[in-house]
C-alpha positions in Angstrom: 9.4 14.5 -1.6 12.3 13.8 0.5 13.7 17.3 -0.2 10.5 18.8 2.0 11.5 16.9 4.9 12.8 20.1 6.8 10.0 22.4 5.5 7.6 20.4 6.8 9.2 19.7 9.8 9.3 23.6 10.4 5.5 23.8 9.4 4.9 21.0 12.3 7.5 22.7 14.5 9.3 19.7 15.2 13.2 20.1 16.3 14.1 16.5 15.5 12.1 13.2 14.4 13.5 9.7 15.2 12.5 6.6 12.8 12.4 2.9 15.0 12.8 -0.2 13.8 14.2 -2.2 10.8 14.7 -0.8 7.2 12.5 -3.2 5.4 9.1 -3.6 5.6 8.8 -0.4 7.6 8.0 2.6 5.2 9.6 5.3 7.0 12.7 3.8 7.3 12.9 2.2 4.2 12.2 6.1 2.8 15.4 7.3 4.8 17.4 4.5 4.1 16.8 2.3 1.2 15.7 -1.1 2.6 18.2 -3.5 3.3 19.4 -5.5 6.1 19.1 -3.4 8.8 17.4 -4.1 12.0 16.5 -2.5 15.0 18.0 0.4 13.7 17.4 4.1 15.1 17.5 7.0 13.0 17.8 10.6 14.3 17.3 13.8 12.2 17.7 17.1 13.7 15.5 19.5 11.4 18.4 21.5 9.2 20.8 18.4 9.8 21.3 15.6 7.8 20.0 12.3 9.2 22.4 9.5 11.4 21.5 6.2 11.2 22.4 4.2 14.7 22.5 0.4 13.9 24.2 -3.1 15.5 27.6 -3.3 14.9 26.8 -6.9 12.8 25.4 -4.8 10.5 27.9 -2.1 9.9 28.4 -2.9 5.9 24.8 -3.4 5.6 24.3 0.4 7.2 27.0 1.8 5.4 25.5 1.0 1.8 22.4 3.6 3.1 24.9 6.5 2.2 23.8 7.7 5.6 26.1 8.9 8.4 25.9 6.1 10.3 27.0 5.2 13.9 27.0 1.8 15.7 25.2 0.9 19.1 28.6 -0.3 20.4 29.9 3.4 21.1 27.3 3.0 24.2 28.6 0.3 26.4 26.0 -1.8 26.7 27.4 -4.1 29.9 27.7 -0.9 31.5 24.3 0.5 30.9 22.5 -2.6 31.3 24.2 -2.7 34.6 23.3 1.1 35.8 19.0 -0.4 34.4 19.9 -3.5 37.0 19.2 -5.8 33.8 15.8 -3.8 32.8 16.4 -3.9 29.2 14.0 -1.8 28.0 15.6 1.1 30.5 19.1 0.0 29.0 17.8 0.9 25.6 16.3 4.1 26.7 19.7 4.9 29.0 21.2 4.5 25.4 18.9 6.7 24.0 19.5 9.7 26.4 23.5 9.6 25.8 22.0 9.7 21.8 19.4 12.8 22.4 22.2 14.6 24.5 24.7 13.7 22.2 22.8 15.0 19.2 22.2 18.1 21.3 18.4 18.0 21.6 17.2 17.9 25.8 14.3 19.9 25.2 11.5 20.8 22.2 9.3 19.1 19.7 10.6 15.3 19.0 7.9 13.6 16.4 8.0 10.0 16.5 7.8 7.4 13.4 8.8 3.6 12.7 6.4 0.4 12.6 8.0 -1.8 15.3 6.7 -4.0 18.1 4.6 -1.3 20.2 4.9 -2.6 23.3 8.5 -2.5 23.4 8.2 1.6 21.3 5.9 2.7 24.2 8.2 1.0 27.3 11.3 2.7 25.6 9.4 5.8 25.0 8.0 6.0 28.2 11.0 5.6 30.3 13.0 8.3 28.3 10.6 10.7 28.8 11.0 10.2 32.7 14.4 10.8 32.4 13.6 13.8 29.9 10.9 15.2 30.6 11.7 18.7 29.1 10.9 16.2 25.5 8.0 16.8 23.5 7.6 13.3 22.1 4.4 13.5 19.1 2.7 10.8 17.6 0.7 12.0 14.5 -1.6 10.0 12.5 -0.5 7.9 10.1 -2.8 9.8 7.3 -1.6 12.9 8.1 1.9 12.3 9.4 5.3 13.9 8.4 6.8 11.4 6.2 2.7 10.3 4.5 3.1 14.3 3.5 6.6 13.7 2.2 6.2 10.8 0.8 3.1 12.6 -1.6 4.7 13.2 -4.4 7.6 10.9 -6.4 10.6 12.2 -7.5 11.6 10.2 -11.3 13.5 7.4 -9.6 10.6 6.1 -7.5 8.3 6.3 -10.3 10.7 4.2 -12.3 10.7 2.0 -9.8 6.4 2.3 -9.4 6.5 1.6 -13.2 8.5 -1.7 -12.9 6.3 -3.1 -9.9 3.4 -2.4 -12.6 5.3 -4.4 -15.0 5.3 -6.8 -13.2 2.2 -7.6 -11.7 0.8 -6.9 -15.2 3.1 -9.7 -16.3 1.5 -12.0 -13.6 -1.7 -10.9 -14.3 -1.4 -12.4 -18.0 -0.1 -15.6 -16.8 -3.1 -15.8 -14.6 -5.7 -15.2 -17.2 -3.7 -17.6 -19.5 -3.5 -20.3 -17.0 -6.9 -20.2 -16.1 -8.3 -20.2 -19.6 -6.4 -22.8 -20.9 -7.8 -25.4 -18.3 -10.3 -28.2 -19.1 -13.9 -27.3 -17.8 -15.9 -30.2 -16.1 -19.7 -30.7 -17.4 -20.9 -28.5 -13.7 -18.5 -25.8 -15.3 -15.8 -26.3 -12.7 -12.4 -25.7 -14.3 -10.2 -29.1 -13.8 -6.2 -28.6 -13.1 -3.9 -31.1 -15.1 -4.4 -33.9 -13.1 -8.3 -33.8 -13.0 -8.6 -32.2 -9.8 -10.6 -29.0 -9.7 -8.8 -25.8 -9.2 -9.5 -23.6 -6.6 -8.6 -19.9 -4.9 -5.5 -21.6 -3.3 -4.0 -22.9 -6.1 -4.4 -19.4 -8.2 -3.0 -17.6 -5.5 -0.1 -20.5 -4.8 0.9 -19.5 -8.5 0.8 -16.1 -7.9 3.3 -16.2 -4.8 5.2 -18.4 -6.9 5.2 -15.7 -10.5 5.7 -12.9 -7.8 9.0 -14.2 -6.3 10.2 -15.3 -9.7 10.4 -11.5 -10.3 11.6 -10.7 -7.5 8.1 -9.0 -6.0 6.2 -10.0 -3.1 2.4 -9.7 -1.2 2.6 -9.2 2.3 -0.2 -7.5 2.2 -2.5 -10.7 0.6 -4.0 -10.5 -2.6 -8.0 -10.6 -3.2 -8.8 -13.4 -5.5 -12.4 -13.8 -4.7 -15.4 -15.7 -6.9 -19.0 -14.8 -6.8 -20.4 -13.8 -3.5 -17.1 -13.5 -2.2 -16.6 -10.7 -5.0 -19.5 -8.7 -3.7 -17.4 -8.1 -0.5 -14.6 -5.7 -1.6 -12.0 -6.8 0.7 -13.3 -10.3 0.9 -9.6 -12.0 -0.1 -12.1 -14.9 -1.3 -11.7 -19.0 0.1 -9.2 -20.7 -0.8 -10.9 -23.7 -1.0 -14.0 -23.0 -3.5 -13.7 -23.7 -7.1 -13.2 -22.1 -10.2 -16.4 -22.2 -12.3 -17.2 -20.5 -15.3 -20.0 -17.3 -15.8 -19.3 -16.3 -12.1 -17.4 -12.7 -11.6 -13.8 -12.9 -10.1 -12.6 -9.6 -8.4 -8.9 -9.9 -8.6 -6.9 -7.3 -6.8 -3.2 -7.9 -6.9 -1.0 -5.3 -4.7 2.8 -6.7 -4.3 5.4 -4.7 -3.6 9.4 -4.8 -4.5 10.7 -7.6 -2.1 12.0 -6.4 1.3 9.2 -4.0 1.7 10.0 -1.2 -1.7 7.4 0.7 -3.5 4.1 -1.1 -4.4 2.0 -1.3 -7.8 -2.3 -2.1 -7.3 -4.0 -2.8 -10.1 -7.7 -4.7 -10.3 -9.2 -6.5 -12.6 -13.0 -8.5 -13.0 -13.3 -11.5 -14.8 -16.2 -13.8 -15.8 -14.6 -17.2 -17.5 -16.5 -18.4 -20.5 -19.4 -15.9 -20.7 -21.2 -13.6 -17.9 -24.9 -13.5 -17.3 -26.7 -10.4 -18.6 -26.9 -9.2 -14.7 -23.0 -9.5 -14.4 -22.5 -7.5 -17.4 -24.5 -4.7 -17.3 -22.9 -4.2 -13.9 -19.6 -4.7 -15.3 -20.9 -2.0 -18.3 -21.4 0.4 -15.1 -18.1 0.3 -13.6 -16.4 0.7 -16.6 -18.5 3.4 -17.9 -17.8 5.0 -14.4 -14.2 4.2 -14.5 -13.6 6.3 -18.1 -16.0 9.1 -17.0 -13.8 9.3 -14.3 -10.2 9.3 -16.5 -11.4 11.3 -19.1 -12.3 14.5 -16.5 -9.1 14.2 -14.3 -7.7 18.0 -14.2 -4.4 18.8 -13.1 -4.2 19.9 -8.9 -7.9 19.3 -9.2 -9.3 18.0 -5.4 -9.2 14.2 -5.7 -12.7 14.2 -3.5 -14.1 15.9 -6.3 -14.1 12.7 -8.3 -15.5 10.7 -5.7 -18.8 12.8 -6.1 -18.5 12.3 -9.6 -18.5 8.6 -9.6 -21.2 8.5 -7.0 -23.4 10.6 -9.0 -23.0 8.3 -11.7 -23.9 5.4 -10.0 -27.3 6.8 -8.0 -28.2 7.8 -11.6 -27.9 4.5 -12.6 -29.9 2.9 -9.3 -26.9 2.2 -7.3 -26.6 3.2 -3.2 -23.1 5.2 -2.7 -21.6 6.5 0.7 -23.0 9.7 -0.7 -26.6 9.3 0.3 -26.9 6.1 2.7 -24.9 5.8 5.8 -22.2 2.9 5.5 -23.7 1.0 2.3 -23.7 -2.7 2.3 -24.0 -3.4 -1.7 -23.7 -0.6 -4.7 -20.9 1.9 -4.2 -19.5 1.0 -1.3 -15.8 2.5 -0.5 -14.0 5.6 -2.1 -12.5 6.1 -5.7 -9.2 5.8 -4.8 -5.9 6.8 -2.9 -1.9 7.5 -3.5 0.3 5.1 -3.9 4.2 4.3 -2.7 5.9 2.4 -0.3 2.4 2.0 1.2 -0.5 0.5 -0.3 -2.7 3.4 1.1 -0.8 6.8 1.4 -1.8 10.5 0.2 -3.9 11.9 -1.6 -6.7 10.0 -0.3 -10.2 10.9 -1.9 -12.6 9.4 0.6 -15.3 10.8 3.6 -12.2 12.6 5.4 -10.1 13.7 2.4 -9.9 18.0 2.1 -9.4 20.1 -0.7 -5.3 19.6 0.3 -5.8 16.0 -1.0 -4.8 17.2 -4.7 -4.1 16.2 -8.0 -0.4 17.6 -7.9 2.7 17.1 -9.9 4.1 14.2 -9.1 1.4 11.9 -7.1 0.9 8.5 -8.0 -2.8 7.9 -6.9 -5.0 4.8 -8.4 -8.9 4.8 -9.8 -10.8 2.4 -8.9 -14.3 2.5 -8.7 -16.7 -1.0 -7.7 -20.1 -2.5 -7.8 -21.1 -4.7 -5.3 -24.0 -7.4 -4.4 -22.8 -10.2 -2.6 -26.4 -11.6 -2.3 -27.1 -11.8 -6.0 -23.1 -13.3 -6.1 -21.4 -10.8 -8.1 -19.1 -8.0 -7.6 -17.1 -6.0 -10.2 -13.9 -3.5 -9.8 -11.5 -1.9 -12.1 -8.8 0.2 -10.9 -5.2 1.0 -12.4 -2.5 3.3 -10.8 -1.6 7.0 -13.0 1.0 9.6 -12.5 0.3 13.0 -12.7 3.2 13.9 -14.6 5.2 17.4 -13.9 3.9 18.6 -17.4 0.2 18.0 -15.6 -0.6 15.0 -18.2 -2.2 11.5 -16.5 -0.2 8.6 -17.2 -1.3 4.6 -16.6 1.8 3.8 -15.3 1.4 -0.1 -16.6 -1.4 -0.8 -18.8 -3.7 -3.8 -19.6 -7.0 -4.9 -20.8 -10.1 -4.5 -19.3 -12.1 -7.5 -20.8 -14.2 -8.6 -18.7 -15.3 -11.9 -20.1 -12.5 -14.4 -20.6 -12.6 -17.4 -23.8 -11.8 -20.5 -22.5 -9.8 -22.3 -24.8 -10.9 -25.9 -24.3 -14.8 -24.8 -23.9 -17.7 -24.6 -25.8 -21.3 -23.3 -24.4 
């Protein structure tokens, strides 16, 4: 939580960290401040200190509504630092950033590094401040295993209220999907017809889904994996936009939008098969979901989250299925890991893959999904299931949004 910022600073020995670029869009900085309209920012924490947020001077009311203490850019002259860089910009910026380190009283020590920004322009400003301050310590960590992916963990109430609504949501726009789609006329080669006796395709489902999204105030820029038959047997195949809809062919569809401006995300997976599903679709359908409630029904409370990785894997090689467990990078069967956390990134801690360890825990307070997958892109078919859980501070799991997992869908205007 944000409340371990300083511990863990201590535990990684850092004397300060600084956060680059804008608030939205940029989990860091949207964890420090909020989100809003704030760009090009610069925030500075010294470790025992509350953080400062340095922004334009534009956006003074926008910086203000952070509740941070904030200070704007114009307190360092700019025409008279761009004049002592002889117009070099980037050493303008980095002149700027001197009087700010100096000012903030850190010239020496351990300075970790975070933000998503252009890197070019990060690792020109970067570089010419530590030139000019070369008793700095600037780190760069891993993004897995960095400060804030360690604070950001586990959720206090208010983001898991605000987790919960993003499931809402894309719940909601899940069930308009599945009602759009089986409400359309079906053409005698099973292709599914849009109103005006065109065939519908990938594009148009996820041109309704952009459109639903926005009208509840949620967004994708991450994409969203709407793929049909072979396409489903990739996992992160986001499927073509131009093949059709057709019935008794498996649809992965992976929705993961976040609050607009770059807040907290909700993932969530479902498989379809419109009309009916062929016996070969179905009993790998029967797998997953068998493998998806084996899984559920064994989650234990700060249990490793690796541990249920093996667990799914040993289900599927007992059913005939390849898994990361026994064959080296696996085409088809098992393919990826179980799951990970979940928050203002898509991916975050705990993760329960190859490099997960034992500190990758079921804890109080982590939001992590489940989401185990079958995949065989040359026989056309591919199947997931996944939904997001809390582990709640009493230790309980909770399905933060819940919906059906039926896999085959009745068309409403169809008969076999």
């Amino acid at each position: 939580m944000k409340s371990d910022l300083d511990a863990l600073m201590g535990e990684k020995n850092l004397d300060a960290l600084i956060v680059l670029g804008n608030a939205d869009h940029n989990p860091p900085m949207y964890y420090m401040t909020g989100g809003g309209h704030v760009n090009d920012a610069l925030l500075f924490k010294k470790r025992g200190q509350e953080a400062i947020l340095f922004h334009l001077d534009m956006e003074r009311d926008e910086a203000a509504k952070t509740g941070l203490k904030t200070q704007p850019y114009s307190k360092y002259p700019e025409k008279e630092l761009l004049e002592q860089a002889k117009n070099d910009t980037l050493l303008k910026d980095a002149l700027r950033l001197e009087l700010i380190f100096n000012e903030m009283g850190v010239t020496a020590g351990r300075v970790g590094v975070y933000g998503f920004t252009d890197l070019s322009a990060a690792f020109g400003l970067l570089s010419r401040l530590q030139k000019r301050m070369p008793a700095l310590d600037l780190i760069g960590e891993s993004r897995e295993q960095s400060l804030f992916m360690r604070a950001m963990e586990t959720k206090d109430e208010s983001e898991i209220a605000r987790i919960r609504k993003m499931g809402q949501v894309t719940t909601e726009v899940v069930g308009k999907v599945a009602d759009y789609l089986t409400s359309c006329q079906v053409r005698d080669d099973e292709v599914l017809l849009q109103e005006d006796g065109s065939p519908l395709t990938i594009g148009d489902v996820k041109g309704m889904i952009n459109l639903w999204l926005a009208e509840r105030g949620a967004e994708n820029p991450e994409g969203t994996i709407f793929a049909i038959g072979r396409d489903a047997g990739v996992p992160h195949s986001v499927g073509n936009p131009d093949d059709f809809l057709r019935l008794g062919r498996t649809i992965v569809f992976d929705i993961y939008p976040c609050e607009a401006g770059g807040g907290y995300f909700y993932d969530f997976t479902r498989t379809w098969s419109l009309g009916y599903a062929t016996p070969e679709a179905q009993q790998l359908y029967d797998d997953v979901y068998e493998s998806y409630h084996h899984v559920v029904e064994n989650l234990d409370l700060n249990a490793p989250f690796k541990d249920y990785q093996k667990l799914v894997c040993d289900f599927f090689e007992a059913r005939g299925h390849p898994t990361p467990q026994n064959t080296d990078a696996p085409v088809e069967g098992y393919v990826h890991s179980l799951g990970h956390g979940l928050g203002l990134n898509v991916h975050e801690r705990p993760f329960s893959g190859a490099a997960a360890t034992k500190k990758d825990r079921l804890a109080p307070g982590v939001v992590m999904t489940i989401e185990p997958g079958l995949y065989y892109p040359e026989q056309g078919m591919g199947v997931r299931l996944e939904d997001t859980y809390w582990v709640r501070p009493d230790g309980r799991m909770e399905m933060l949004a819940e919906y059906p997992q039926d896999f085959v869908l009745k068309m409403k205007k169809w008969k076999k």
